[in-house]
Structures are given as structure tokens and as C-alpha cells.
C-alpha positions in Angstrom: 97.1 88.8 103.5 96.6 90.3 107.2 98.1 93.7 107.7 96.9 94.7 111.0 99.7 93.2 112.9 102.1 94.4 111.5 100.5 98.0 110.4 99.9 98.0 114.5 103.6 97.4 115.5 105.0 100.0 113.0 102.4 102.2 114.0 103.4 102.2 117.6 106.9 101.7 116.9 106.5 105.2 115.0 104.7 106.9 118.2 107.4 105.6 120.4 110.3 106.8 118.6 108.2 110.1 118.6 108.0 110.7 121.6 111.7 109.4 122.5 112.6 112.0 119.7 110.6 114.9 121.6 112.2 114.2 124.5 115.7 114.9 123.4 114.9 118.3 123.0 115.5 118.6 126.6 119.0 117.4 126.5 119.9 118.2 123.5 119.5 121.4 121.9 121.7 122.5 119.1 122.4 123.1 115.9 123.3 119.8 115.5 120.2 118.3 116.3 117.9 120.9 114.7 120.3 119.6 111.3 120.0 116.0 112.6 115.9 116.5 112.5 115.5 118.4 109.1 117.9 116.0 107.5 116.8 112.7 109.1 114.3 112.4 111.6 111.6 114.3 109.2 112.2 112.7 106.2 112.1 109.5 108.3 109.1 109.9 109.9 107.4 111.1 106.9 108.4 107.8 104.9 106.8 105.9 108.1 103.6 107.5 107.8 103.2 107.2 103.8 104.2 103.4 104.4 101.5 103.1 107.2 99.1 104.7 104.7 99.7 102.2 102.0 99.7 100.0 103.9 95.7 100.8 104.9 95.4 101.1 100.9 96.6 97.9 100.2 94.6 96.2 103.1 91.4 97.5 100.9 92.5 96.2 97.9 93.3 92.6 99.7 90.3 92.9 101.2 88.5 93.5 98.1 90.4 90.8 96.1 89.8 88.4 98.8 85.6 89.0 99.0 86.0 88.8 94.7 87.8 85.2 94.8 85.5 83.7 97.1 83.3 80.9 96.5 79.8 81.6 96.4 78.0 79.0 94.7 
């Protein structure tokens, strides 16, 4: 399996959103959003990095599996 892809467009779908998210600080500044970041943009954002990090871990262990199951007479 090839996960550089789509590790790439999660990636920069997370640094987008990012900076999209930084940006409503200048329009919107509230309670509402300070709740609306602790609550769910954090945890979100969080959950999109451990996944992008798995996803590196799991690219070493395909990698690794791949290279073991190879033919090498």
C-alpha cells in the first residue's frame, strides 16, 4: 500500500483548515467561538494529527512487510 497521497492531501487539508480557523479570530471573537475551539476544533485537529502520524507508522511497517515478501532468489 501507498500512503503518501493521501497522507499529503490530509496533511494539507489540515494546514488549510488551520489557517481558515486562525483567521476567524478576526471576525469572530466570542465566547462562542473560544467554546466552539475547546470543544471541537482542538479535539479535531488533534485526532488529524495522531491519524497523520499513524499513518507514517503504518507506511514503515508496509514498507517493511513489502521488502520481507519480496522475491530474492
Amino acid at each position: 500500500m501507498k500512503f503518501g497521497a493521501s497522507r499529503s492531501q490530509l496533511y494539507d487539508a489540515q494546514k488549510t483548515a488551520r489557517v481558515r480557523w486562525d483567521s476567524t479570530s478576526e471576525t469572530w471573537n466570542d465566547e462562542t467561538r473560544v467554546d466552539f475551539e475547546e470543544q471541537i476544533w482542538a479535539p479535531l485537529d488533534q485526532q488529524v494529527s495522531n491519524v497523520l502520524r499513524a499513518v507514517d507508522l503504518l507506511s514503515v511497517v508496509f514498507s517493511q512487510v513489502r521488502q520481507d515478501c519480496e522475491f530474492n532468489p
